[in-house]
C-alpha positions in Angstrom: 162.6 156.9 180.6 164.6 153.8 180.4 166.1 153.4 177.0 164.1 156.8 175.6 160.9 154.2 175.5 158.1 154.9 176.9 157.1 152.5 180.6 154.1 151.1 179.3 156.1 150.2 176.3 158.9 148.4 178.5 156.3 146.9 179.9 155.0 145.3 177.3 158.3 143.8 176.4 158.8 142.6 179.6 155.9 140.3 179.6 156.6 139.0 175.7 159.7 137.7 176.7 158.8 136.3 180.1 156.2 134.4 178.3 158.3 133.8 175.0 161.0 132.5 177.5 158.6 130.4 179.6 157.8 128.6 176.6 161.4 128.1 175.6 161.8 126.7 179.1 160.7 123.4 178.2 157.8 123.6 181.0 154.1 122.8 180.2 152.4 125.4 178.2 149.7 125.9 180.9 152.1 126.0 184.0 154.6 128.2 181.8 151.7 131.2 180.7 151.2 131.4 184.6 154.8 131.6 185.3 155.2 134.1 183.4 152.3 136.5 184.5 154.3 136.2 188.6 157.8 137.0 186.8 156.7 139.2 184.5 155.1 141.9 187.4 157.2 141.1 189.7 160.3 142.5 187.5 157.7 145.4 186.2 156.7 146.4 190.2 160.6 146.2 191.0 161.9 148.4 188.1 158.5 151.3 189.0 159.0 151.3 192.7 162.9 151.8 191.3 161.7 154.8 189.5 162.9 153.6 186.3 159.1 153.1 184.2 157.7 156.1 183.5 154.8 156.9 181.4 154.3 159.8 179.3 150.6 160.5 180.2 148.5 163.6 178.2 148.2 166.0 180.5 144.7 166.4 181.1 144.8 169.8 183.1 145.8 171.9 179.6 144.0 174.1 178.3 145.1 172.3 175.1 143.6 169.2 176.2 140.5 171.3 177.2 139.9 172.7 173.6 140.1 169.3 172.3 137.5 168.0 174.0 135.7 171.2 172.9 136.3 170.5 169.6 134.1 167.3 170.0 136.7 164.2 170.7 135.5 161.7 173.0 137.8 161.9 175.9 138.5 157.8 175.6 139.4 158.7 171.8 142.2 161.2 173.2 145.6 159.5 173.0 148.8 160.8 172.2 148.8 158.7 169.2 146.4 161.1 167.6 147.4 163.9 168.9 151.2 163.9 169.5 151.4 167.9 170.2 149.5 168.0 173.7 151.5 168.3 176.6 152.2 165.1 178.6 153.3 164.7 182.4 155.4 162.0 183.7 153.5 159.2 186.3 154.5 156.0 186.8 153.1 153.3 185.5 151.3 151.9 188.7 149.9 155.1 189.2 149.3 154.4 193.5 152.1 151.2 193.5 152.4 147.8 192.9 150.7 147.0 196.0 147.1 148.4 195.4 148.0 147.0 191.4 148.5 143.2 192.9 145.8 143.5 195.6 143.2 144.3 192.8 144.6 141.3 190.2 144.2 139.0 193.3 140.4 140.3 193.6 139.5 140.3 189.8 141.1 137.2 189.1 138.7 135.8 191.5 136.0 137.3 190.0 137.4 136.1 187.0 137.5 132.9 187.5 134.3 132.6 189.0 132.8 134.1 185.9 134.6 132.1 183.2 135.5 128.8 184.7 133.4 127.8 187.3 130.1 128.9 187.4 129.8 131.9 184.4 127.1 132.1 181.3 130.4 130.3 179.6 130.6 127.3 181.6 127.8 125.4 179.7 129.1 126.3 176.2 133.2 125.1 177.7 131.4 121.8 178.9 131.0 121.4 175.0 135.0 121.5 174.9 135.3 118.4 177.0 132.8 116.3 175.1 133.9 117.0 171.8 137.5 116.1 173.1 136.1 113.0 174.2 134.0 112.4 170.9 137.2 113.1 168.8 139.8 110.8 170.3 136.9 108.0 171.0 136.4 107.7 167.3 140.3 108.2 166.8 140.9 105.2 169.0 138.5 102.9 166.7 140.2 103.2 163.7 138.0 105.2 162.0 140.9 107.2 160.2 142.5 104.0 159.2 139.4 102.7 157.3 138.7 106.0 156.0 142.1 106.0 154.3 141.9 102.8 153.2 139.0 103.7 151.5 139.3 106.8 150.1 142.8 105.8 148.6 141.0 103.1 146.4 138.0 106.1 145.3 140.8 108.5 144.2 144.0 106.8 143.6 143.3 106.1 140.1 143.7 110.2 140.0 146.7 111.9 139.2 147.7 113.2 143.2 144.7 111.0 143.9 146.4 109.9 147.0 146.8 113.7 147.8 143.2 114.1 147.7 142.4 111.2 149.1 144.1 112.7 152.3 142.7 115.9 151.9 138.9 114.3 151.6 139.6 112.2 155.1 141.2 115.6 156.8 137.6 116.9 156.4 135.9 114.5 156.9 138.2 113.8 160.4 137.5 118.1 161.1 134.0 117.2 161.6 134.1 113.8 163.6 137.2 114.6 165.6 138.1 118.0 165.6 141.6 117.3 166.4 144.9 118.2 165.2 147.5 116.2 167.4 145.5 112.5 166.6 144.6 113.2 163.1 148.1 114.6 161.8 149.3 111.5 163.9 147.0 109.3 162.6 147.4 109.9 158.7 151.2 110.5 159.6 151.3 106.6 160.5 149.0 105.4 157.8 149.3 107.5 155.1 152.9 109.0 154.4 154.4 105.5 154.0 151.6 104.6 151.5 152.4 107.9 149.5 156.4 107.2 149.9 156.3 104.0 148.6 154.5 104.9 145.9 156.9 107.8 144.7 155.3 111.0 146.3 156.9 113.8 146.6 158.2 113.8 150.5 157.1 117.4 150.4 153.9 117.2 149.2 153.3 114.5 151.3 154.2 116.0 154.6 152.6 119.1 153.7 149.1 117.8 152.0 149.0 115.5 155.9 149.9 118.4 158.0 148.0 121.1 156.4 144.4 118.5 155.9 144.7 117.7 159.7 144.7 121.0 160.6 141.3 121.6 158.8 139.7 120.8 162.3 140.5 124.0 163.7 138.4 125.3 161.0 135.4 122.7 160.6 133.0 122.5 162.8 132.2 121.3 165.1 136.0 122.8 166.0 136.9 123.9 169.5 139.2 126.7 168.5 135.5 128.4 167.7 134.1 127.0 170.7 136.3 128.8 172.8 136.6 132.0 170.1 133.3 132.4 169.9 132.4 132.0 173.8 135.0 134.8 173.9 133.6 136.8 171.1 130.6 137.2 172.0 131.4 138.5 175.7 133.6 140.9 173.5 131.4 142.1 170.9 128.7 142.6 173.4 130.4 145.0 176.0 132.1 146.6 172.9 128.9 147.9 170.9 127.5 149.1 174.7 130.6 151.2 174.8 130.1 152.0 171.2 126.1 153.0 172.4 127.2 155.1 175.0 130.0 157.1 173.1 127.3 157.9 170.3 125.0 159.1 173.3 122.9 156.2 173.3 121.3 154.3 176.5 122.5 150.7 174.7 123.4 148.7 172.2 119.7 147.5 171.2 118.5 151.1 170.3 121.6 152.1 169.0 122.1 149.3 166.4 118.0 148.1 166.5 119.4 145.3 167.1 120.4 142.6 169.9 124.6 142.5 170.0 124.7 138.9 170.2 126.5 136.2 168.5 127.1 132.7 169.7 128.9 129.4 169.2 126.4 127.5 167.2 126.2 130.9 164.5 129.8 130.8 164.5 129.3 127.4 163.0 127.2 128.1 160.7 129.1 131.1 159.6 132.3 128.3 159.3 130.9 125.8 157.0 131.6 127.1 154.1 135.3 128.6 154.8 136.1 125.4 156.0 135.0 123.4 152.8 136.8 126.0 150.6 139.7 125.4 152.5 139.8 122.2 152.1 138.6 122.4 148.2 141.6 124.3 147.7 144.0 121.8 149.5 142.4 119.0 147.2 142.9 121.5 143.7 146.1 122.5 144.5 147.3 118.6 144.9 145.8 117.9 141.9 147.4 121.0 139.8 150.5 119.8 141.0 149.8 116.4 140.0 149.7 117.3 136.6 152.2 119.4 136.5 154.5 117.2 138.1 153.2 113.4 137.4 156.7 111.8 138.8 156.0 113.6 141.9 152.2 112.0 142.2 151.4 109.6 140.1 148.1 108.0 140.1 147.9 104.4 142.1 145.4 101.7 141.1 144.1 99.5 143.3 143.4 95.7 142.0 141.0 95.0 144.7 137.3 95.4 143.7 134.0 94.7 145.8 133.2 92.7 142.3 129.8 94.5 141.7 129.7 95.4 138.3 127.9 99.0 137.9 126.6 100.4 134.5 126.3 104.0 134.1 122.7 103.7 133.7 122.1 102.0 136.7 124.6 104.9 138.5 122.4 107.5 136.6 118.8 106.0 137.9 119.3 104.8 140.8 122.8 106.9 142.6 121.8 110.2 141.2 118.8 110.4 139.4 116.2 109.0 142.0 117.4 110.7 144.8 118.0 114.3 143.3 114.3 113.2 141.9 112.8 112.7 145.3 114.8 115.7 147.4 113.5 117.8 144.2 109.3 116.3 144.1 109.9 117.5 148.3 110.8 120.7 147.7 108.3 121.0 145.3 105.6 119.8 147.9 106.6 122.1 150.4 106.5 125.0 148.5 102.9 124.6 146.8 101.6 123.3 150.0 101.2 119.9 149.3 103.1 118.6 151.9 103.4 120.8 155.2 102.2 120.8 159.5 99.6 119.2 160.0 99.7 120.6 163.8 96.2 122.4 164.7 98.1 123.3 168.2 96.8 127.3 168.2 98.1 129.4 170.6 96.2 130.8 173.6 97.7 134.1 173.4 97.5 136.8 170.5 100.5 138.5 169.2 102.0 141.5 170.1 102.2 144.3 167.2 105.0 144.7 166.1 107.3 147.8 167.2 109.2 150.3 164.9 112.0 149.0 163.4 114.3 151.7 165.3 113.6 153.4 168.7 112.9 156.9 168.0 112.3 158.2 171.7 116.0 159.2 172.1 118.3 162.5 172.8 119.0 164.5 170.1 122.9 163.3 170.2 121.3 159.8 170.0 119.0 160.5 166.8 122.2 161.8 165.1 124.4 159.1 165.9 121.6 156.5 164.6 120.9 158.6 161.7 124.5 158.6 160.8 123.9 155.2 161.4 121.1 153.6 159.7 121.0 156.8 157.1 118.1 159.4 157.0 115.8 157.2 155.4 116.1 154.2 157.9 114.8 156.9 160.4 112.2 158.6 158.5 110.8 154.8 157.9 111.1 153.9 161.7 109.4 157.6 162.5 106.6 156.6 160.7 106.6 153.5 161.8 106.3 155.0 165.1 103.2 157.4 164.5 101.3 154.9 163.0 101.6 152.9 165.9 100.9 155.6 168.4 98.1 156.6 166.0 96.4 153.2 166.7 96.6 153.5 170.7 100.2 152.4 170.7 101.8 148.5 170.8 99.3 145.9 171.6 99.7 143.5 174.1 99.6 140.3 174.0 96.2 139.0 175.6 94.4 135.8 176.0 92.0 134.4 173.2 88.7 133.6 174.2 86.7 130.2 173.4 85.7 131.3 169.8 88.8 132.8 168.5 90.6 129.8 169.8 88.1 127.6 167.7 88.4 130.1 165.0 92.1 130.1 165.0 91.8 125.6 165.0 89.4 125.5 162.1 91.8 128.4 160.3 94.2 125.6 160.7 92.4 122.9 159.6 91.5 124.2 156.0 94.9 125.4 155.7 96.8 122.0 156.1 98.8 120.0 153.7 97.5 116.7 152.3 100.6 115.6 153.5 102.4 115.7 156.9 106.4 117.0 156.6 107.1 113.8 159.2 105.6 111.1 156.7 107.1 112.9 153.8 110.6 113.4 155.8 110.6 109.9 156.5 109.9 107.9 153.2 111.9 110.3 151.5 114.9 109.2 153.2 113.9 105.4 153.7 113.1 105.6 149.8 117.1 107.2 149.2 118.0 104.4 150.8 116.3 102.0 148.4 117.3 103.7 145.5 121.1 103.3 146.5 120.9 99.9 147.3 118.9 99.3 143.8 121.9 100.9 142.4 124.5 99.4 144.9 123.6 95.7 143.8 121.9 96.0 140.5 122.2 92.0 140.3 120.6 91.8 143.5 117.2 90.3 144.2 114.8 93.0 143.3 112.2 91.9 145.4 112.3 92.9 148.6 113.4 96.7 147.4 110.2 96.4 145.1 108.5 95.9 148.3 109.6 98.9 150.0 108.7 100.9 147.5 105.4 99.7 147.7 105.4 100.7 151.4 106.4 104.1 150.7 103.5 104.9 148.0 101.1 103.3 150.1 102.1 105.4 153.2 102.1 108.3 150.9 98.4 107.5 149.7 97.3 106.7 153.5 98.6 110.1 154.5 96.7 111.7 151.9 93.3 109.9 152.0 93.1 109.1 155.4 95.2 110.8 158.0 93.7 114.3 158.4 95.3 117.2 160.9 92.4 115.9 163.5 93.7 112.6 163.2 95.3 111.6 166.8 98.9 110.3 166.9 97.5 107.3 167.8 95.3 106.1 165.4 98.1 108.0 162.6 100.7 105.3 164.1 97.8 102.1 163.5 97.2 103.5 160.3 100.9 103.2 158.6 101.7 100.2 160.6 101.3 98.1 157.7 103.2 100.6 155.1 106.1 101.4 157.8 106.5 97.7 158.1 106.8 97.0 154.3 109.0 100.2 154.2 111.2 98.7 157.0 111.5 94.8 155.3 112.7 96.8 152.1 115.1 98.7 154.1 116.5 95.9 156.2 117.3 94.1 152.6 119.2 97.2 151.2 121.2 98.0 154.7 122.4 94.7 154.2 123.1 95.3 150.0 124.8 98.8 151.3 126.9 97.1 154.1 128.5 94.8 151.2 130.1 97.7 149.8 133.3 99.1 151.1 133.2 103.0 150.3 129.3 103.1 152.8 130.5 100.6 154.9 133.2 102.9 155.7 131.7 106.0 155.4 127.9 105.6 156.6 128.5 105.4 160.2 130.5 108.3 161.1 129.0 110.3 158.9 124.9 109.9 160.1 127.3 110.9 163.8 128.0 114.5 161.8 124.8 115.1 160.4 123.1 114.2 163.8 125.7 116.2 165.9 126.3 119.1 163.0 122.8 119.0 162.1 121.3 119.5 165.4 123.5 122.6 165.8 123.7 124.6 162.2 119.8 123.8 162.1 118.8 125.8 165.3 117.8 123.1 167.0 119.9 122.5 170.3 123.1 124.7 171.2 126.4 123.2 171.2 126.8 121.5 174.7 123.8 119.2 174.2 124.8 118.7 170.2 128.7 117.5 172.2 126.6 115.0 174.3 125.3 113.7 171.4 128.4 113.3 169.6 130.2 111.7 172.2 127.4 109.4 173.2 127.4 108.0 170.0 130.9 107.9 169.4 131.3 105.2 172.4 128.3 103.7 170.8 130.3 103.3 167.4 133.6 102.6 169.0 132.0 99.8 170.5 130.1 98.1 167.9 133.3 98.4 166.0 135.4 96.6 168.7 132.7 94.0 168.7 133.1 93.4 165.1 137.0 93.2 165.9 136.4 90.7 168.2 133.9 88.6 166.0 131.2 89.4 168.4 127.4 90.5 167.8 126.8 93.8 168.2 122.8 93.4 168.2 122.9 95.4 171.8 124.8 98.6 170.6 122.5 98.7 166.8 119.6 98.3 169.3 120.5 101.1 171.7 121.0 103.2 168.0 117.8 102.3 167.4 116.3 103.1 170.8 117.6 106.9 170.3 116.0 107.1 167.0 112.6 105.7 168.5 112.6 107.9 171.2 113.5 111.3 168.8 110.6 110.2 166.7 108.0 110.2 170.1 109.0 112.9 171.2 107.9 114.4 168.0 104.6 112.9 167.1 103.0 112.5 171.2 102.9 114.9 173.6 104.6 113.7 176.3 104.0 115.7 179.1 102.0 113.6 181.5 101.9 116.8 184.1 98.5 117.9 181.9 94.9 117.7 183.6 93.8 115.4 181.0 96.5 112.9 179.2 95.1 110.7 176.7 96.2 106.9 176.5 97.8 107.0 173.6 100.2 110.1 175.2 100.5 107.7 178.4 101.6 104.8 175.8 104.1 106.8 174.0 105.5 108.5 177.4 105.9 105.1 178.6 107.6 103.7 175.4 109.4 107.0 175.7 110.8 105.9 179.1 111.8 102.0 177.6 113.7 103.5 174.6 115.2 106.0 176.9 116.6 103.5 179.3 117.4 100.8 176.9 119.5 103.9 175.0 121.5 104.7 178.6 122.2 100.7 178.8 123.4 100.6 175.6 125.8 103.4 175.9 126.7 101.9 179.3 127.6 98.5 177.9 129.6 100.3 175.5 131.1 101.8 178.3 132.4 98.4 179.6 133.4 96.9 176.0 135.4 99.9 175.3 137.0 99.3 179.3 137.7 95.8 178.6 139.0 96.1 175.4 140.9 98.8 177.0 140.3 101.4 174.7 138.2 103.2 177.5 141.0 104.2 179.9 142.9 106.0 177.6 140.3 107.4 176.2 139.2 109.1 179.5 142.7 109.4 180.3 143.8 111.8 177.1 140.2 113.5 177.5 140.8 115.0 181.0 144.6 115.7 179.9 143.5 117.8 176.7 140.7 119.6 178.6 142.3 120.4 181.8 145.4 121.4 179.6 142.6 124.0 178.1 141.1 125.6 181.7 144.9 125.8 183.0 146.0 127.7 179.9 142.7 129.8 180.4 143.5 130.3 184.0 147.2 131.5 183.0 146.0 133.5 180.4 143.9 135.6 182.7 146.8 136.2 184.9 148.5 137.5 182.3 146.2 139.7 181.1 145.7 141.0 184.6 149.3 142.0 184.5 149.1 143.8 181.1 146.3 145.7 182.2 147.7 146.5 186.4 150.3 148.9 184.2 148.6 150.0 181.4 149.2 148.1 178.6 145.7 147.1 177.4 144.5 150.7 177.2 147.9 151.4 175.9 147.8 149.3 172.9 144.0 150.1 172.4 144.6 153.9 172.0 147.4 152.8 169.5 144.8 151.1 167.2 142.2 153.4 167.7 144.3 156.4 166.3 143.8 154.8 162.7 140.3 156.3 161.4 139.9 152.9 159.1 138.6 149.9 161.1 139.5 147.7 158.1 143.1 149.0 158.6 142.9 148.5 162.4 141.5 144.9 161.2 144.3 144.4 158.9 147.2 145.1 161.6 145.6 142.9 164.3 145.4 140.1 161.4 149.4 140.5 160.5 150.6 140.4 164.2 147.9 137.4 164.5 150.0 135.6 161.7 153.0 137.0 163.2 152.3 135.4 166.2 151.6 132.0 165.3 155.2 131.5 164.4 155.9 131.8 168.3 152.2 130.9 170.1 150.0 128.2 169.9 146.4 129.0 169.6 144.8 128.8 172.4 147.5 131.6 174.2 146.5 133.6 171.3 142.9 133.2 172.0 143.2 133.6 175.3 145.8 136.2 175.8 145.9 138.7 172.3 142.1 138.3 171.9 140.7 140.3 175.2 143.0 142.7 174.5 142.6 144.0 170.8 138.7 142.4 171.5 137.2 145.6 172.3 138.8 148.1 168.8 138.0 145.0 166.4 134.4 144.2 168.0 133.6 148.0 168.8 133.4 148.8 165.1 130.9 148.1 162.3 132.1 144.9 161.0 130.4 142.0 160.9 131.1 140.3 164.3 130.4 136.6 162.5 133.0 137.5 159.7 135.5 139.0 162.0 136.0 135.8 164.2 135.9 133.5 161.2 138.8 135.7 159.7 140.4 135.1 163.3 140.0 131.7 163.2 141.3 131.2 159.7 144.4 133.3 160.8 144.5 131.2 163.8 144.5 127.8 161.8 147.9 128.6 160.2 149.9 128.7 163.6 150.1 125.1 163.4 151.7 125.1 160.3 154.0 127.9 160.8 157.9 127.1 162.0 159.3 127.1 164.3 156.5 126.3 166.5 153.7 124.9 164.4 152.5 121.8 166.3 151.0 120.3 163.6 154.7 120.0 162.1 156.0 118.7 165.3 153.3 115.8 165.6 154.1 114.9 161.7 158.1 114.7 162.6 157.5 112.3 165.5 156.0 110.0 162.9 157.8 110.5 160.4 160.0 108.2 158.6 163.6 108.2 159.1 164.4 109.3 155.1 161.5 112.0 155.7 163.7 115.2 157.1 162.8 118.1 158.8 163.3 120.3 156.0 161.4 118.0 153.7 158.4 119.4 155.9 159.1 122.9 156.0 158.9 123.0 152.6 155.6 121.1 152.2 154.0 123.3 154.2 155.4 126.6 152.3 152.4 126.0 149.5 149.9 125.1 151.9 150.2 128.1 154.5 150.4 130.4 151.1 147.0 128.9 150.1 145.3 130.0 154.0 146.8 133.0 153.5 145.1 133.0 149.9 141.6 131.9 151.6 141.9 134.7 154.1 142.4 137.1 151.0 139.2 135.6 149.6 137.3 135.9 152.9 138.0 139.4 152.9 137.0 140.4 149.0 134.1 137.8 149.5 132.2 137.9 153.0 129.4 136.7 152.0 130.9 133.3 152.1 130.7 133.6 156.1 127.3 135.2 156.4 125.1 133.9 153.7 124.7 130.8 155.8 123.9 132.1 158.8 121.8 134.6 156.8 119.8 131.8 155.0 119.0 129.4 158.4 118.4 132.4 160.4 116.3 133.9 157.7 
C-alpha cells in the first residue's frame, strides 16, 4: 500500500487533483474535465501495472464472510466499512489490467454517448437546454433587464433598501424569463450597482443583493440546472428503486413501491416554484431588515418622475383589487357548484377497465415481507382484500367496446349533466373583464365609455352562453352566436390596452411576463413537457425582441402584434374545432376552422421569421445565435468530459468504493446530510454543471435508492447547487459581478456581501429539510 492508504483511495485523489489542476490550468472547463479523465488513468494504470495500488478487498472465500451472508446481509451491502473484522486479500485495483479497463471505457463511452447525447430518451428534454439558452439571452439582448430596473426602482425606492428589493424583485422575475446567471449578474451589475452607489448603498450589500438575486435562476424555473438535474435524476432514481426491488426480493420497482419510479423535468418544476419564491422572499426581507437597521447604508430613493395619473384608494380598491379578486372568486364559485363547467358531450367508445388492487399481492414470500415492512400490515390487508373482491367478481375487467345504446346513453348522461356555462366562455371574459377593470382603475379620468362597453359584451356573452348555447350547440353556430358580444368585448379591450400601455410599471412588465405564464404555464399545468414549453419561449422571445427593436427604431410593429395574435387565434381553434380532417365525415365548419388554422399558423411562422431578419439587421440576431451555440455546446462538451471521468472512477473502483462508504451508515437522512456537506464543499472548487455531471451519478444510486422523496431530494440538490456561484474562490457569479464592477468597488467589498446571502441558502436549505412539504405540496395539488 502506498502511503498506508488504501489503492482505490489513491485513486480517488489522483483524479481530484488532475481535475482540480485542469481547472487551475487556465484551459476551458469542457476541454479541461476531459483532460483530466486521459491524465488521471493514465497515471492510475502506470502506478497498478507498477504494483504500487493495491486494494484491500473482503475476502470472499471465508468462512467469516460465509456466516455473514448467513446471518441475512445482502452480499452488495457487505463492505469493509461495516464490517471492518473480515479478512481482506490484496488485488489490484484493475483487477485483469489497465488494458481490458481502457478497452471497456472506450466501449461504454460509446454507448454512453449514444444514450445521453445523441439519440437517448434525454435528447428531447437537453433540446429544451438549447432553447431556453436562446430565450434567455434573446430577451437579455432587448433590454428587458434595463426597463425592468428602471421600473422597479421607481415602485420600491421610496422603501427603506427599496433599491435592494427592487433588485431582488427583477432577479426573479429575470429567473423565469432568462434563466441565466452570467447575463443577469452582468446586466444588473452595469445598471444597477452605480444607481445603488451613487445613492450611498452599502458596497456590500450592493454587490451581494446583485450577485445573490441573479443567481435565483438556477433555482426558478424554467432553470436549466433542473433541466439537466432532473433528466439525470430520474435515470438515477429509476434504476436505483429496481435495485432496491430486487434486493427486497421483488421482480420491480412497480410492485415493490405500487407505484411507477418516475419523476421528470416538468414535476421538478413544479416541485421548485415555491423554493424559489422563498428564496427570493428571503433576499428581499433580509435587504429590508438591514435597511432599517442600518438606514445610512440604504436609504430610501424617491423618484420625481410620475406618469401623472392621479389614483384614489377607492378607485385602487374597486377596480385593482376588488373586481378582479371578485371575478377569479364568482369563477371558482361556478366551477365548484357546477354552474360553469365542459360542455363536451365527446363519450368514449370504450368502457373502463376496473380498477386493480392498490398493491400486487401475487408475490414470494420474501416479497410480501419486504412490502409489508413497506407499506405496513394494514396497507396489505387493504390491497388483499382488494384483491379477493376482484377475483370474487371474475377478476379485472377489460376494457371493451360500447355498443350504439350505451354510447347514446353515455351522450344524453352528458347532456343533463352540463354547466349553463362553458369553462372557455367563462375563462375568456373573465380575463378580458380583469383587463377592463385595471384599465378602469389605471385611468380613472379616462373616458368611461368604451370600458362601459366591454362590460356590456361580457354580460351579454355570459347571458348568450346561458340561454342559448347548449352542449349540442356546434362550434360553429357557438362562434356566430358571440360574434356580436366578443366584438363589444374586444372594442372595450382595445381602449384599455391602450389606457394600460400609458402606464410605466405594465408597460414594462406585461410583455415578459404573459411569455412566463405561457411558457411556465404550459409546463407546471401538465399540459406540454419542457422541450415544446422551450419552443415556445424562445419563439416569442424573438417575437418580443423584435417588436421592441421596432419601437427603438420608431417603426410599426403591427406585423410582430399580428403574428402574437395569430398564435393566440390558432390556440383558441384548436380548442373549440376539431381539426382533424383525416375523419370519414368533416363538417364545414371543422374544414373552416382547419383552414383558418393553417392561415394563423403560417402567418405566426412569418412573423417570427421577420423577426428573424429585424433582429439580424439590427444585429442583435448574430450574437444572439452566436452566444446560444457557445453556452450549449459548452454544456454537451462538459457532459461528454464528465462521462470520461466517471468512466475512470469506475475502471478502478471508486464508484462502488465510495457507495459502500455511504451505505455503511443505517440513516439515509445521514447518508443525505454528508452528500449535502461535500455538495457545499464542493462548490467552493466546481461549477455546477461538473458537479451535476460528475458527483451526481456517482452518490445517485445511495441517495435515490432510499425512501426519500425523489422530488425533494433533487430540489435540496439544486438549492445546494445554487450557492456554488456565490461561494469563493470560484463562484462565477462573483467573478461576472468583478468584471463590472466599478473601480472603488473591491474584491473584498464582494466577498463580504455575499457572506449574508450564502448564510440565508444555507438557511432555506435548513427550512427545506424541517418543511418538505414546501417542494411537494405543488406537485401534490396539480397532480392531484
Amino acid at each position: 500500500m502506498l502511503f498506508g492508504l488504501d489503492g482505490v483511495e489513491i485513486g480517488l485523489i489522483i483524479v481530484f487533483l488532475c481535475l482540480f489542476g485542469g481547472i487551475l490550468s487556465g484551459f476551458p472547463v469542457a476541454f479541461a474535465i476531459s483532460g483530466a479523465a486521459v491524465i488521471s488513468f493514465a497515471i492510475i494504470a502506470s502506478l497498478d501495472g507498477s504494483g504500487l495500488l493495491i486494494h484491500e478487498a473482503i475476502d470472499t472465500s471465508t468462512q467469516a464472510y460465509s456466516d455473514v451472508l448467513a446471518g441475512g446481509a445482502h452480499p452488495d451491502s457487505v463492505s469493509h466499512f461495516r464490517y471492518p473484522d473480515l479478512p481482506t486479500v490484496g488485488v489490484p485495483v484493475f483487477p485483469q489490467g489497465w488494458e481490458v479497463a481502457l478497452d471497456r471505457n472506450i466501449s461504454f463511452i460509446v454507448n454512453r454517448m449514444n444514450e445521453r447525447v445523441l439519440a437517448g430518451q434525454s435528447i428531447e428534454t437537453l433540446l429544451a437546454v438549447l432553447m431556453f439558452v436562446m430565450m434567455g439571452i434573446t430577451l437579455e439582448r432587448s433590454r428587458i433587464a434595463e426597463d425592468l430596473l428602471t421600473t422597479m426602482a421607481k415602485v420600491f425606492g421610496p422603501l427603506p433598501g427599496g433599491l435592494a428589493v427592487s433588485i431582488v424583485v427583477v432577479g426573479a422575475f429575470l429567473a423565469a424569463s432568462t434563466g441565466i446567471v452570467g447575463a443577469t449578474v452582468v446586466t444588473m451589475g452595469l445598471l444597477a450597482l452605480p444607481t445603488m452607489l451613487k445613492n450611498n448603498y452599502s458596497p456590500e450589500l450592493a454587490t451581494g443583493v446583485i450577485a445573490a438575486s441573479g443567481t435565483l435562476g438556477q433555482i426558478i424555473p424554467p432553470s436549466i440546472v433542473i433541466v439537466l438535474l432532473g433528466t439525470l435524476a430520474g435515470d438515477l432514481y429509476s434504476a436505483a428503486q429496481e435495485q432496491r426491488a430486487q434486493e427486497a426480493g421483488c421482480s420491480d420497482a412497480l410492485t415493490y413501491l405500487g407505484e411507477a419510479a418516475v419523476v421528470s423535468v416538468g414535476t421538478l418544476f413544479q416541485a421548485a416554484l415555491l423554493p424559489g419564491i422563498m428564496l427570493a422572499l428571503l433576499y428581499a426581507l433580509y435587504s429590508f431588515g438591514y435597511a432599517l437597521l442600518k438606514p445610512h447604508n440604504a436609504p430610501p430613493v424617491r423618484s420625481e418622475e410620475s406618469d401623472g395619473e392621479i389614483i384614489t384608494k377607492s378607485d385602487a380598491f374597486l377596480w385593482l383589487l376588488g373586481a378582479p379578486i371578485g371575478l377569479v372568486a364568482a369563477t371558482i364559485l361556478a366551477v365548484s357548484f357546477n354552474v360553469a363547467g365542459s360542455q363536451s358531450t365527446v363519450v368514449d367508445s370504450f368502457s373502463d377497465a376496473s380498477q386493480a388492487a392498490m398493491l400486487r399481492t401475487n408475490v414470494s414470500e420474501q416479497c410480501q415481507q419486504s412490502m409489508i415492512d413497506l407499506h405496513g400490515q394494514d396497507r396489505w390487508d387493504s390491497a388483499v382484500a382488494q384483491q379477493q373482491e376482484i377475483d370474487d367478481a371474475g377478476g379485472v375487467q377489460q376494457s371493451r367496446a360500447l355498443t350504439l345504446e350505451e354510447l347514446a346513453a353515455a351522450m344524453e348522461e352528458k347532456i343533463d349533466n352540463a354547466a349553463p356555462i362553458g369553462t372557455g366562455v367563462l375563462t375568456m371574459v373573465v380575463l378580458l373583464g380583469i383587463v377592463l377593470a385595471f384599465a378602469r382603475g389605471i385611468a380613472p379620468s379616462a373616458d368611461r365609455r368604451p370600458l362601459l362597453i366591454g362590460g356590456i359584451g361580457v354580460v351579454l356573452a355570459l347571458a348568450i352562453d346561458i340561454l342559448v348555447i347548449g352542449p349540442t350547440t356546434s362550434s360553429g353556430a357557438t362562434f356566430l352566436l358571440l360574434a356580436i358580444p366578443v366584438a363589444l368585448i374586444l372594442y372595450g379591450c382595445r381602449y384599455a390596452a391602450g389606457l394600460l400601455g400609458q402606464n410605466q410599471l405594465l408597460r414594462v412588465v406585461f410583455p415578459p411576463l404573459v411569455l412566463i405564464v405561457a411558457v411556465l404555464g404550459s409546463i407546471l399545468g401538465g399540459i406540454t413537457n419542457p422541450t415544446p414549453a422551450a419552443a415556445l419561449g424562445a419563439g416569442g422571445a424573438i417575437l418580443l425582441a423584435a417588436y421592441r427593436k421596432l419601437q427603438d427604431e420608431e417603426k410599426s410593429g403591427r406585423v410582430i402584434l399580428m403574428a402574437a395574435f395569430s398564435v393566440l387565434i390558432l390556440i383558441l381553434i384548436g380548442v373549440n374545432f376539431d381539426l382533424r380532417v383525416s375523419r370519414a365525415v368533416v363538417p364545414f365548419e371543422d374544414w373552416v376552422a382547419y383552414f383558418a388554422a393553417q392561415a394563423a399558423f403560417l402567418f405566426a411562422m412569418f412573423g417570427i421569421l421577420y423577426g428573424c431578419w429585424v433582429l439580424f439587421r439590427g444585429g442583435v440576431l448574430t450574437p444572439v445565435v452566436r452566444e446560444t451555440a457557445k453556452v450549449t455546446s459548452m454544456v454537451f462538451t462538459i457532459l461528454i468530459g464528465s462521462q470520461l471521468l466517471n468512466l475512470v472512477v469506475i475502471s478502478f473502483g471508486g464508484e462502488h468504493y465510495i457507495q459502500q462508504f455511504l451505505r455503511s451508515f443505517d440513516n439515509e437522512l445521514t447518508v443525505f446530510l454528508i452528500v449535502m456537506l461535500v455538495l457545499f464543499i464542493l462548490g467552493f472548487v466546481l461549477d455546477f454543471l461538473e458537479i451535476i455531471y460528475i458527483v451526481i451519478p456517482i452518490v445517485g444510486p445511495v441517495i435515490y435508492g432510499g425512501t426519500m422523496d425523489p422530488k425533494w431530494v433533487t430540489i435540496m440538490i439544486a438549492v445546494n447547487l445554487q450557492t456554488s456561484f456565490l461561494t469563493p474562490p470560484f463562484g462565477f457569479a462573483l467573478f461576472y459581478l468583478r468584471g463590472v464592477a466599478p473601480p472603488e468597488v473591491t474584491t473584498g467589498h464582494i466577498y463580504r456581501g455575499i457572506i449574508p446571502f450564502v448564510l440565508i441558502q444555507v438557511l432555506g436549505l435548513a427550512l427545506l429539510w424541517l418543511f418538505p412539504w414546501v417542494v411537494t405540496i405543488v406537485p401534490n395539488l396539480i397532480g392531484a
